[in-house]
C-alpha positions in Angstrom: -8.1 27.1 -1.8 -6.8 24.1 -3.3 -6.2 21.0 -1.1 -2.2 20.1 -0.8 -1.9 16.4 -1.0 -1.0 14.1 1.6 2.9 13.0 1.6 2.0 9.4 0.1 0.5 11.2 -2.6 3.3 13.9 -3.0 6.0 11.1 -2.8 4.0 8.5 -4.9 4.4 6.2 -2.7 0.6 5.5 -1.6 1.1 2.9 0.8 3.8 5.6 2.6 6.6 2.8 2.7 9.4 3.7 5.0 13.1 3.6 3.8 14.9 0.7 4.2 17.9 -0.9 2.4 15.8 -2.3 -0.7 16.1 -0.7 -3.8 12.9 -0.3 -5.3 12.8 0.1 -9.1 11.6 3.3 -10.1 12.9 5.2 -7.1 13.5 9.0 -7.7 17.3 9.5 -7.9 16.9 12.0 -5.4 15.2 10.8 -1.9 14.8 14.0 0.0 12.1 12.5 2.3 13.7 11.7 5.9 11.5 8.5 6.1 9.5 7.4 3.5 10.4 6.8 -0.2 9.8 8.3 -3.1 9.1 7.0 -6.2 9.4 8.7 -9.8 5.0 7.8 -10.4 2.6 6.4 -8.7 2.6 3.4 -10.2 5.9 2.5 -8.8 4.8 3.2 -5.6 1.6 1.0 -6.6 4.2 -2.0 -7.3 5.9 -1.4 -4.4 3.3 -2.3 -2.3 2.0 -4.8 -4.2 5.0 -6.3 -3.8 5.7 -6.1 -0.4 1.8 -7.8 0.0 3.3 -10.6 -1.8 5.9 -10.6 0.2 4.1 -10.7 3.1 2.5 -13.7 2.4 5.6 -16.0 1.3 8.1 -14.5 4.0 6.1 -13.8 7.0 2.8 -16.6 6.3 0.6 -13.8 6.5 -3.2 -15.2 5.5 -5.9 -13.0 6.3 -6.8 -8.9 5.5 -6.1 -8.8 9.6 -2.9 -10.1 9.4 -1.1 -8.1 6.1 -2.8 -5.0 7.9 -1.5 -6.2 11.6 1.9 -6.3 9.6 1.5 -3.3 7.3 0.6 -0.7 10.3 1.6 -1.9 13.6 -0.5 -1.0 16.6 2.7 1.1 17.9 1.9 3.6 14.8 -1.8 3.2 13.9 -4.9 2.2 15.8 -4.3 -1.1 13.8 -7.9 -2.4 14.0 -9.6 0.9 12.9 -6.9 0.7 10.1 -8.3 -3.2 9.6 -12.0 -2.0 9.9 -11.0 0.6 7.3 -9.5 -1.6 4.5 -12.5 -4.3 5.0 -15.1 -2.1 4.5 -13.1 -0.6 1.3 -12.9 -3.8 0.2 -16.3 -5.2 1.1 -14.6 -8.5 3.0 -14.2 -9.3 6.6 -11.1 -9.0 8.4 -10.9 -12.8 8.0 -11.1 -12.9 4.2 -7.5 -14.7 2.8 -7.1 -12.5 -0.3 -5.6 -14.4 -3.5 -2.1 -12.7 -3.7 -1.7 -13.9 -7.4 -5.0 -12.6 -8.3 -5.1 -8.9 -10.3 -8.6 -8.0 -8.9 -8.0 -8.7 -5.6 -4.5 -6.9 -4.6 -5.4 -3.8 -6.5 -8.5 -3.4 -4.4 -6.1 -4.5 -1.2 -3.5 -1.7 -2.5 -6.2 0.7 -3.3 -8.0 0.3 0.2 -4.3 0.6 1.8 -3.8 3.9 -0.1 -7.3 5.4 0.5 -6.8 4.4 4.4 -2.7 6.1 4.6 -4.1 9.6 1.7 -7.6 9.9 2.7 -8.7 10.1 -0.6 -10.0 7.2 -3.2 -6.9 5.7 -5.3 -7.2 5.9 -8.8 -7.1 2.6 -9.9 -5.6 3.2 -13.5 -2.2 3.6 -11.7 -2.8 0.5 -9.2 -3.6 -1.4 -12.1 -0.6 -0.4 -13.9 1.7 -1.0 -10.9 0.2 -4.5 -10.6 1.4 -4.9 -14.5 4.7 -4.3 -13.4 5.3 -7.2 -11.9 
């Protein structure tokens, strides 16, 4: 039996982002999921999130991997601090590591440890990688 992918995965949208008024480039013309987006390939979705990392550090003053994750999956959706356990030990860092957000290396492992944490499988890192080149 072949296993059906998770909704990130079917909506390339790995970090699941939920609709809101940006316009993301790359969006699929047609958004038929209620509330997440859904991006044409994955590496839109990659960018996306990449993005919104950035994002997080220049609009909110978001520092460490605790606080982009406090900010990325609230505790009144997730069990936020198994989600921070999760993305640390992807990522080999403790929760109080201050990733670079300028640095290549660093966000696609961030992005890939969000995605593996939101699809339950490993990201392929050819399309984080080409999502980071997007922006």
């Amino acid at each position: 039996m072949e296993k059906k992918l998770s909704r990130g995965l079917r909506n390339c949208n790995p970090g699941n982002i939920r609709i809101t008024k940006d316009r993301w480039q790359g969006l699929r013309k047609r958004q038929t999921d209620p509330d997440f987006f859904q991006f044409e390939e994955m590496k839109w979705g990659y960018r996306a999130l990449l993005r919104t990392l950035q994002n997080y550090r220049l609009r909110h003053g978001c520092q460490t991997v605790r606080d982009f994750i406090s900010r990325w999956a609230p505790a009144n959706e997730n069990d936020t601090e198994a989600y921070i356990r999760s993305v640390c030990q992807s990522m080999g860092v403790s929760a109080d590591f201050i990733p670079d957000t300028d640095s290549k290396d660093t966000m696609c492992a961030l992005a890939a440890a969000i995605s593996r944490h939101e699809n339950g499988v490993v990201a392929d890192m050819e399309d984080v990688e080409k999502g980071w080149a997007l922006l």
